[in-house]
C-alpha positions, 0 to 999 in steps of 0.5 A: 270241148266237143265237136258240136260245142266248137261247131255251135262257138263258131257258128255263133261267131260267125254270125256276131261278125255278120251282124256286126258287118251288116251294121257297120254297112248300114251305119255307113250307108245311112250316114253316106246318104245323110251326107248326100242330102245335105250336099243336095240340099246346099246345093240347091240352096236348101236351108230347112233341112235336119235330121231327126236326133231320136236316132244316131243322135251323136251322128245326126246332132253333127250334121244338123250342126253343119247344116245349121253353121252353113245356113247361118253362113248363107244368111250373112252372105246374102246380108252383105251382099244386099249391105253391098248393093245398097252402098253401090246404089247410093254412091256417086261414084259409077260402078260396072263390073265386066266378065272376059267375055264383055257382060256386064254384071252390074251397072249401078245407077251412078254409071247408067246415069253417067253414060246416059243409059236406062240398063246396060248388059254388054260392054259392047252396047256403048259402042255407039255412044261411048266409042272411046270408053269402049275402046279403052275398055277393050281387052279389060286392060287393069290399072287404067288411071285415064280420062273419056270426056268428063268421065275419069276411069279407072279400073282393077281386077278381081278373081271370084270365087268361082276362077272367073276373072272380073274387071271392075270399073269406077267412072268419076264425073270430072266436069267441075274439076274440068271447068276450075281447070278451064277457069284456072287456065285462062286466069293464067293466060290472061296475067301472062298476056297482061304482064306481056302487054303492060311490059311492052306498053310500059316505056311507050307511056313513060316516053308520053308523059316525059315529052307532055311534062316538057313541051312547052308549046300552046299546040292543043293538038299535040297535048291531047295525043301525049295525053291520049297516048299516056 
């Protein structure tokens, strides 16, 4: 091989690994930018885009699979938290949920009804109102089992998705059990005191009925006080 055919094999070379780079690097490049577009775009809760399959159609059939599979995710995201809202908005029960710093997040119509309010953003806000709920609340203490007036509190802890910490409190309106318990209360106090009375009254109408069977005077008097007494 001469000098000019081994300089011609090498040149060539040379350039078939250029070429071969530069391909390489605008591959990479253009698939680098493909991935950026499609995190701008989940970021920006963009679901429309796709890539066109005529060219590097293994590469852009990929990423239009992702983009496809986290858009499909988004939807049933959003569906389960409107299927959430929905339970929260229909429930009895009041639901509010508190970050660290005392917002409030969510008040579902339960818990503005509860604690008389039309909307409720800070925790702070039912201060004036619910001085003891808010005082209770305070620290966003979890696992509180306890009772505010008519309401019956409990809470508990959830870690979002994020890091942040938040506290989630359930409010029962009580007033019914309340008011069975008063009832049950005092139905017990009053067979109490009438077992207390009737034992202690007991031996005074015997005694009445005894000496009423044994006078045998004609005094009217004394025969209608042993019947009063009896």
């Amino acid at each position: 091989m001469t000098t000019a055919q081994t300089a011609i094999l090498t040149i060539t070379a040379i350039l078939l690994i250029a070429w071969g780079a530069y391909t390489a690097y605008r591959y990479i490049t253009r698939t680098h930018r493909q991935l950026r577009m499609l995190l701008e775009a989940i970021e920006s809760a963009d679901t429309s885009l796709r890539f066109p399959a005529n060219s590097d159609s293994e590469v852009n059939a990929t990423l239009n699979r992702i983009a496809q599979s986290l858009s499909a995710l988004r939807i049933r995201i959003s569906e389960t938290e409107k299927y959430y809202e929905s339970i929260t908005g229909a429930v009895a029960t009041g639901v509010i949920v508190i970050t660290p710093t005392g917002h409030i997040i969510l008040a579902n119509p339960a818990a503005l009804s509860l604690l008389g309010r039309q909307a409720l953003t800070r925790l702070s806000a039912l201060s004036d109102s619910w001085s003891e709920l808010t005082r209770l609340l305070d620290g966003l203490p979890t696992g509180l089992n306890a009772t505010v007036r008519n309401l019956a509190v409990k809470t508990s802890a959830f870690t979002r998705h994020d890091g942040l910490r938040l506290l989630i409190v359930t409010l029962d309106d009580i007033t019914r059990q309340l008011e069975d318990t008063s009832v049950e209360t005092w139905s017990e106090m009053s067979r109490v005191l009438t077992h207390e009375i009737m034992n202690g009254i007991a031996p005074v109408v015997s005694i009445a009925e005894t000496l009423r069977m044994r006078y045998e005077g004609d005094n009217d008097y004394m025969t209608r006080g042993l019947d009063v007494i009896s």
